[in-house]
C-alpha positions as CSV (number, residue, x, y, z in Angstrom):
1,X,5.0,20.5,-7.2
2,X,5.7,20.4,-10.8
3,X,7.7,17.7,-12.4
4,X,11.1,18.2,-13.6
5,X,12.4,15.2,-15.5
6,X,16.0,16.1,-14.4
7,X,15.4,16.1,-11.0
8,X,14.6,12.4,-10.7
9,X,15.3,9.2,-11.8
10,X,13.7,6.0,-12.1
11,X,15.2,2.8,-12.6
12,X,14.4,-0.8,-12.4
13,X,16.4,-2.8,-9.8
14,X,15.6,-6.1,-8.6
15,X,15.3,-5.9,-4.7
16,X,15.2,-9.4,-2.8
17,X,13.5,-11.6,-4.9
18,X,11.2,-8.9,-6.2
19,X,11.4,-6.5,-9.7
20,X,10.4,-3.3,-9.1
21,X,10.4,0.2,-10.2
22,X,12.3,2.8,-8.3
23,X,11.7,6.5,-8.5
24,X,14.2,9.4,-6.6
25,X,15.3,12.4,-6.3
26,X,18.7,12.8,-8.5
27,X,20.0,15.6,-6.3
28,X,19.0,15.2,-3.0
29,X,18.2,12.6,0.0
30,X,14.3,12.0,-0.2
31,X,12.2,12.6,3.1
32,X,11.3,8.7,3.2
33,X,10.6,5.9,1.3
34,X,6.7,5.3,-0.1
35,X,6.4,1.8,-0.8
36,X,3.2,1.1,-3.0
37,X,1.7,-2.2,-3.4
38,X,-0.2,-3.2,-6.3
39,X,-3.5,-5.3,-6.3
40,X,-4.6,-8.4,-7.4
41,X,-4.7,-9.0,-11.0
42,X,-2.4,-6.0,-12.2
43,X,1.2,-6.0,-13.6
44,X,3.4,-4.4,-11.4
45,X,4.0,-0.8,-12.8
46,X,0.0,-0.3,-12.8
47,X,0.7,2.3,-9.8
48,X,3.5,4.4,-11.3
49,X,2.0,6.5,-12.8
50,X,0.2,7.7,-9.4
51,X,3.9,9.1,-8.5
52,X,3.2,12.1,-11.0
53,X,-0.3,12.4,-9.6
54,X,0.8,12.6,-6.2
55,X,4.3,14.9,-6.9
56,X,1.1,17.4,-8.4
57,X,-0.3,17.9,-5.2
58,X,2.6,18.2,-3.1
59,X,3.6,21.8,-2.0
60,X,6.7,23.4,-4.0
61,X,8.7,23.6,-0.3
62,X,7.8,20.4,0.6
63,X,10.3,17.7,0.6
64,X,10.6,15.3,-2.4
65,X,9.9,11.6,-1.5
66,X,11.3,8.7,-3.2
67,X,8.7,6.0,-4.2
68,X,9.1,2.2,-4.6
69,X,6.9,0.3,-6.7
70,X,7.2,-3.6,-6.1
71,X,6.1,-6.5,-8.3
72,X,4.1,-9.3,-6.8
73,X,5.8,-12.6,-6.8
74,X,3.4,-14.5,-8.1
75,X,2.4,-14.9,-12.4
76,X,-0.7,-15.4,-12.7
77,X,0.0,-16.5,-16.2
78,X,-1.2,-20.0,-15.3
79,X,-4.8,-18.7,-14.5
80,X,-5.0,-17.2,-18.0
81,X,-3.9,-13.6,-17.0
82,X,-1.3,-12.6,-18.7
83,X,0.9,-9.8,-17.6
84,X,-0.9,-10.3,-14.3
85,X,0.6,-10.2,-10.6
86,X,-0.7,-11.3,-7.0
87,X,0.7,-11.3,-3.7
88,X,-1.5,-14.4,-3.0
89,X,-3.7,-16.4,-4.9
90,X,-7.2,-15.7,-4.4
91,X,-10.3,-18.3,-5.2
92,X,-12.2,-16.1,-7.6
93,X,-15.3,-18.2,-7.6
94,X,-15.8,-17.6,-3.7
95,X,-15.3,-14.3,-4.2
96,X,-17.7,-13.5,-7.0
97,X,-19.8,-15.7,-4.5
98,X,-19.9,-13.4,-1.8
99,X,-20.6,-10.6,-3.2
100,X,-23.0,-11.9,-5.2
101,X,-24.6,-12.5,-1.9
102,X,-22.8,-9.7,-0.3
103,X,-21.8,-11.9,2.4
104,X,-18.2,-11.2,3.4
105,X,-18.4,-11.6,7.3
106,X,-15.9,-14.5,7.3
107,X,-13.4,-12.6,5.2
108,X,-12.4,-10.1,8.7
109,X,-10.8,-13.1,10.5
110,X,-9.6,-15.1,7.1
111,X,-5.5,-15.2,6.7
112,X,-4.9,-15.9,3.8
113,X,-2.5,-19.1,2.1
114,X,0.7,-17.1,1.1
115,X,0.2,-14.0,3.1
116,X,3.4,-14.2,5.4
117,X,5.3,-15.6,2.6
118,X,4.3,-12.3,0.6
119,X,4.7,-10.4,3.5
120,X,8.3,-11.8,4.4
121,X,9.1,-10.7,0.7
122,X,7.9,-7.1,0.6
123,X,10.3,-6.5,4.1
124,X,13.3,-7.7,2.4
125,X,12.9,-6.0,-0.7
126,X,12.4,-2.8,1.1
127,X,15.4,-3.6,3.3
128,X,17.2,-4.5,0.3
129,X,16.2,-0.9,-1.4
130,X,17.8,1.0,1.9
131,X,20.7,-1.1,1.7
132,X,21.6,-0.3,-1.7
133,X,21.0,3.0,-1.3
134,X,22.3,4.0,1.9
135,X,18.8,4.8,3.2
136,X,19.4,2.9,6.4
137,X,17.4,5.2,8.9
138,X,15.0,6.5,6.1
139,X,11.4,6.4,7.3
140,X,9.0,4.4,5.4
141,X,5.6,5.0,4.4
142,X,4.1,2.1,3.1
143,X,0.5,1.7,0.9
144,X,-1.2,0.3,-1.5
145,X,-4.0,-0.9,-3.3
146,X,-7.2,-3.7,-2.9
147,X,-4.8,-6.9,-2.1
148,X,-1.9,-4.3,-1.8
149,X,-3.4,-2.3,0.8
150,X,-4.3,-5.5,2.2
151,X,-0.5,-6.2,2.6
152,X,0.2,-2.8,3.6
153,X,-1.3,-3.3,6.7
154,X,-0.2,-6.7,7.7
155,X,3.3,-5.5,7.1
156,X,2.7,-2.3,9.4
157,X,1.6,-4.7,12.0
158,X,3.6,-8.1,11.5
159,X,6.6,-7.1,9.4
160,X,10.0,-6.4,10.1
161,X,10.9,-3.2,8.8
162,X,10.5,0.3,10.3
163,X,10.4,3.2,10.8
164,X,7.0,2.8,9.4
165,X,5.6,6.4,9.7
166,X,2.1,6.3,7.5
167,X,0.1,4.5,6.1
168,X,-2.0,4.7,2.5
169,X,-4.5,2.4,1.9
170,X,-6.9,2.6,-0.9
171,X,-9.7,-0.1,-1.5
172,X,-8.3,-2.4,1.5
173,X,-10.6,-5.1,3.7
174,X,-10.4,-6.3,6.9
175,X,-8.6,-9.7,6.8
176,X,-6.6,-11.7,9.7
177,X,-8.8,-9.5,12.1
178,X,-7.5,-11.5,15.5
179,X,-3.5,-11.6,14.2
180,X,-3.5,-8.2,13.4
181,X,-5.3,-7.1,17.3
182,X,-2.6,-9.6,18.9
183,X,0.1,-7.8,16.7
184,X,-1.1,-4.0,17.7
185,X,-1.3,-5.1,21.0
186,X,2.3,-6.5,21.9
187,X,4.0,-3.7,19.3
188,X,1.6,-0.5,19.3
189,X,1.5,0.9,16.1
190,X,0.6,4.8,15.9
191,X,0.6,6.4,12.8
192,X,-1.7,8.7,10.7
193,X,-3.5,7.0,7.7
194,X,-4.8,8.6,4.9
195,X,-7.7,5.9,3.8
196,X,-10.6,5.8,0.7
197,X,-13.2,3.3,-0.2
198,X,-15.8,3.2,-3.3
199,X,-19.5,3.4,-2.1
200,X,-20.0,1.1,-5.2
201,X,-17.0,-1.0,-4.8
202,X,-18.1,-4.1,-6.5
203,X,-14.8,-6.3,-5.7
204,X,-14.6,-5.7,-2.0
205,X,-17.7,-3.5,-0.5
206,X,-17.7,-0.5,1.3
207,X,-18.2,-2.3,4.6
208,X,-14.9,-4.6,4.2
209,X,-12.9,-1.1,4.1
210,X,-15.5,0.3,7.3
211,X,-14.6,-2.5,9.3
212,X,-11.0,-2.0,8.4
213,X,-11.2,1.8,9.2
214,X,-12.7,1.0,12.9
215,X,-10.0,-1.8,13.3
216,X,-7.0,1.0,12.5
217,X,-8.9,3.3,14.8
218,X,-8.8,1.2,17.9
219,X,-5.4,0.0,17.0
220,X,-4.1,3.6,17.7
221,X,-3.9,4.8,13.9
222,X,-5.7,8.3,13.2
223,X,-7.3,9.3,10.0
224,X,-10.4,9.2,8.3
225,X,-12.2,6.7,5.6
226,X,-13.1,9.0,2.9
227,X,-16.2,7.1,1.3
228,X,-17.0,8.4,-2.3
229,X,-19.0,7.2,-5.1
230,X,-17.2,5.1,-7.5
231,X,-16.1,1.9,-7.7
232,X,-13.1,-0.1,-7.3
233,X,-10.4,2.7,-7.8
234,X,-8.8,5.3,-6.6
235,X,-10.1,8.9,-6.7
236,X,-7.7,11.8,-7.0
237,X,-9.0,13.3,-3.8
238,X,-7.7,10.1,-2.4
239,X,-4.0,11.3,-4.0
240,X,-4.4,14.4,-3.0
241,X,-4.9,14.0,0.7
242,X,-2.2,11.7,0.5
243,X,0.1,14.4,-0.7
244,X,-0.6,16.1,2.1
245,X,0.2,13.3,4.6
246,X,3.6,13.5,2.5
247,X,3.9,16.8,3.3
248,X,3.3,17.1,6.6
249,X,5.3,14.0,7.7
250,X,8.2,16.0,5.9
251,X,8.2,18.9,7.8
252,X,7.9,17.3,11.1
253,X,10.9,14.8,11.0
């Protein structure tokens, strides 16, 4: 699909207590509501400019999307990072620790300090988004990236907002391993992810996001991990297939 400048707009309303960027179709009701969640470190328009990558993949019939791009609440200003956003803090020093020693075992069952606070924040910002724009029974597809994706789950599983139809999650771990089973079993969650992981991810190793992948797997959610060699990033085959999630969730509302 080939982007038309007047067929969208993008502006920059402040949902809940988050800024964010908000892209639409002008003329027409999208087919849901792609919420994508930055990662640790980044501003928060560092994914917008995956909207144009995605729209090029997408069919010419298919359904146009609308796409919201939260900021993380937290400046990490303070930390020397100017510009820079996180969901939660992380302790850098551990991190660099582990995978120094590539020992990241304890991270599956971790949960982190600030993670229901962020997640309690990315539900009412997205409620706030349908509210304003009379999206009330919109579905949602919600993704994101590294920490992102890392939210994208726990929201899937522990938030409040729904219909949650997909799920995109590039360069996620395996975090709060026991909360998240306990939440898939007393509210099943089954929807089709569209996964991808670095073979030389440096930041969070491949394993972290193959533990993850088995964990979504026995929770009920289908769809492959597509390994490839790079590192922490996301590689257009990953937007591609997630185009085509887009698609198909389109034509089968």
């Amino acid at each position: 699909m080939r982007f038309d400048p007047e067929a969208w707009s993008l502006d920059r309303p402040s949902l809940g207590s988050l800024d964010t960027i908000l892209v639409k179709p002008a003329k027409s009701l999208p087919s849901c509501l792609v919420v994508m969640c930055h990662g640790f470190g980044a501003p928060g328009s560092d994914l917008v400019g995956l909207f144009e990558d995605v729209l090029h993949f997408l069919p010419e019939d298919a359904s146009k999307p609308a796409f919201l791009f939260p900021e993380a609440p937290i400046d990490l200003e303070d930390e020397g990072m100017f510009g820079a956003r996180a969901w939660w803090r992380i302790n850098m020093a551990k991190l660099m620790q582990m995978s120094a020693t590539n020992s990241f075992d304890e991270v599956r069952n971790s949960v982190p300090d600030g993670i229901d606070e962020a997640r309690e924040k990315l539900c009412s910002c997205i409620d706030a988004c349908r509210e304003q724009q009379k999206w009330s029974n919109l579905p949602i597809v919600l993704g994101g990236f590294s920490q992102g994706a890392m939210l994208t789950v726990d929201t899937a599983l522990r938030g409040t907002v729904g219909p949650v139809i997909g799920l995109l999650v590039f360069s996620g771990a395996l975090i709060c391993e026991s909360l998240w089973r306990k939440a898939a079993a007393e509210r099943p969650i089954h929807v089709p992810v569209v996964q991808s992981h670095g073979t030389v991810d440096q930041v969070l190793p491949i394993a972290t996001g193959r533990w993850l992948h088995t964990l979504l797997n026995e929770i009920g959610c289908e769809g492959e991990l597509a390994e490839f060699h790079g590192p922490h990033t996301i590689p257009s085959d990953a937007l591609e297939n997630a185009a085509k999630l887009l698609a198909k969730l389109s034509t089968s509302k």
